[in-house]
Each structure stands twice: as C-alpha cells, then as structure tokens.
C-alpha positions as CSV (number, residue, x, y, z in Angstrom):
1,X,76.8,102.6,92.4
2,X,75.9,104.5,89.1
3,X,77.5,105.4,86.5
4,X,76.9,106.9,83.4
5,X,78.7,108.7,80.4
6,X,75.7,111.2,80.7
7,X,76.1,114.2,82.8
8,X,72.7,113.1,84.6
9,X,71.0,110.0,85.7
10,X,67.1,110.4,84.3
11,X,65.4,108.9,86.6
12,X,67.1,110.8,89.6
13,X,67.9,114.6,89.7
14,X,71.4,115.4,91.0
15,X,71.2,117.5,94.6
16,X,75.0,117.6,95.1
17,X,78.5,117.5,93.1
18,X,81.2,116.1,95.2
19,X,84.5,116.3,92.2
20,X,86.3,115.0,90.2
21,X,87.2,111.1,90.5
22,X,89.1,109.3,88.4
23,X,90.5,105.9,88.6
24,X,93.8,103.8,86.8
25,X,95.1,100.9,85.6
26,X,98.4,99.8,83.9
27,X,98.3,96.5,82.6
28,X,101.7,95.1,80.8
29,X,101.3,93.2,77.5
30,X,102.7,89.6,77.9
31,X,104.6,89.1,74.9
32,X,103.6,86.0,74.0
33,X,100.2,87.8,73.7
34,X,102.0,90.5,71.1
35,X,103.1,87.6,69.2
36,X,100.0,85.2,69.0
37,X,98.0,89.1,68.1
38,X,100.5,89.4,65.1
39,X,99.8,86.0,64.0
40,X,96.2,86.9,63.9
41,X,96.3,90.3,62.4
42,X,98.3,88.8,59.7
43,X,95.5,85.9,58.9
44,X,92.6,88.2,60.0
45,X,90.3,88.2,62.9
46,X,89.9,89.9,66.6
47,X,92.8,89.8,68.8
48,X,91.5,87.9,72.4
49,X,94.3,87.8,74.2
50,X,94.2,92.0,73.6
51,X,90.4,92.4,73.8
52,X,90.4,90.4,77.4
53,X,93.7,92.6,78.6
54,X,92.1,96.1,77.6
55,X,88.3,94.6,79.6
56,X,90.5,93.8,82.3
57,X,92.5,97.3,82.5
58,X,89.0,99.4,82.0
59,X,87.4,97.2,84.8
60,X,89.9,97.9,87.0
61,X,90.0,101.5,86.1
62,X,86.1,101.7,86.9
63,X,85.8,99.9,89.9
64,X,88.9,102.0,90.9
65,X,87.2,105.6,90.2
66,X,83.7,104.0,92.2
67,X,85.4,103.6,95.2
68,X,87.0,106.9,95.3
69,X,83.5,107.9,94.5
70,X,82.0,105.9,97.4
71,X,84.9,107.8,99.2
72,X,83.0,111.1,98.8
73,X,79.8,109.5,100.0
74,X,78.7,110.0,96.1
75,X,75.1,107.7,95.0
76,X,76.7,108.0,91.3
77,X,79.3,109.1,88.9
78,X,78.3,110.9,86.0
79,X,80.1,111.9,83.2
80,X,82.2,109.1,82.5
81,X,85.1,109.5,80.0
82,X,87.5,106.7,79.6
83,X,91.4,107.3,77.5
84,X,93.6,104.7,76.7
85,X,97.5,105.3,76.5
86,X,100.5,102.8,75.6
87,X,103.4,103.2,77.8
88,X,106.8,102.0,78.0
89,X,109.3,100.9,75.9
90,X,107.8,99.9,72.6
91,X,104.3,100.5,73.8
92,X,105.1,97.4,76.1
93,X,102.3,98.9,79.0
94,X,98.5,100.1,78.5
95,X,97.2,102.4,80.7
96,X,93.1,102.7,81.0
97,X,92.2,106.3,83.5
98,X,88.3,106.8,84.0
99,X,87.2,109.9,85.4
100,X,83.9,111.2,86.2
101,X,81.9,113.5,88.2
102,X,80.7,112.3,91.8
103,X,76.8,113.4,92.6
104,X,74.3,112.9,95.4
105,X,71.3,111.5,94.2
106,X,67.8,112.7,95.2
C-alpha cells in the first residue's frame, strides 16, 4: 500500500476518501537501554539502543494504521502525520500514533 505525508499521490488522482486511520504503538524503554544512552550522551554520539526502539515503535505504528486502511478497502493513505509521546512514570514508555487519510486510487 501507499503512503505518503502528501495529501496526494502524483502519479494517481484520488477518486474516493474512506477516513481517518490511525495506528499505535507503546514500546517500554529497557533500562539498561536508559543507562547505556546516558553513558553515551555524556561522552557524545547517537544513542542505538533509542534510535532502533523509536524505528521499531513508528514501524509498528505504520504497518498498524495500513491495515486499518486495507480495512476500508483504501489503495493508499495520504497525509501521514506521525507524534511521539513519553508515558509513564518518569517517561518510562514511548508511544508512536500515525494517522492518515484513507483514498481510492484511480
């Protein structure tokens, strides 16, 4: 399926809007992965361990919002927004929500 953060696809004019579709994922942070990103923030460099967590979350959010999309009998979402939230105690969780608009596809 398509998607795009566009609210068309260019090659394809949209015939139909099906909704809104949206699709989450709450990942907890291990916290030996908070300790080993400390280390590094304090000597410098990208965190992995939090870089591979928020791919993970956001993936799961997408694939997530595609199937309610395939749901709908959608060919594509358009319009695709992505927010990131910490939850919990001490920001302990991260929640990724996509949403988008479902279309047909001529």
């Amino acid at each position: 399926m398509l998607t795009a953060t566009t609210h068309s696809i260019a090659e394809r004019p949209t015939t139909q809007t099906l909704g809104v579709v949206a699709g989450e994922a709450i990942i907890g942070a291990h916290i030996f992965k908070d300790l080993f990103a400390g280390i590094r923030d304090i000597v410098g460099g990208r965190a992995a361990s939090y870089e591979d967590t928020l791919r993970e979350a956001r993936q799961t959010a997408t694939r997530d919002m595609v199937e309610a999309a395939q749901r709908l009998g959608a060919d594509a979402v358009v319009g695709v927004d992505y927010d990131y939230e910490t939850i919990g105690q001490n920001g302990s969780m991260l929640m990724v929500s996509a949403t988008g608009t479902a279309v047909k596809l001529g």
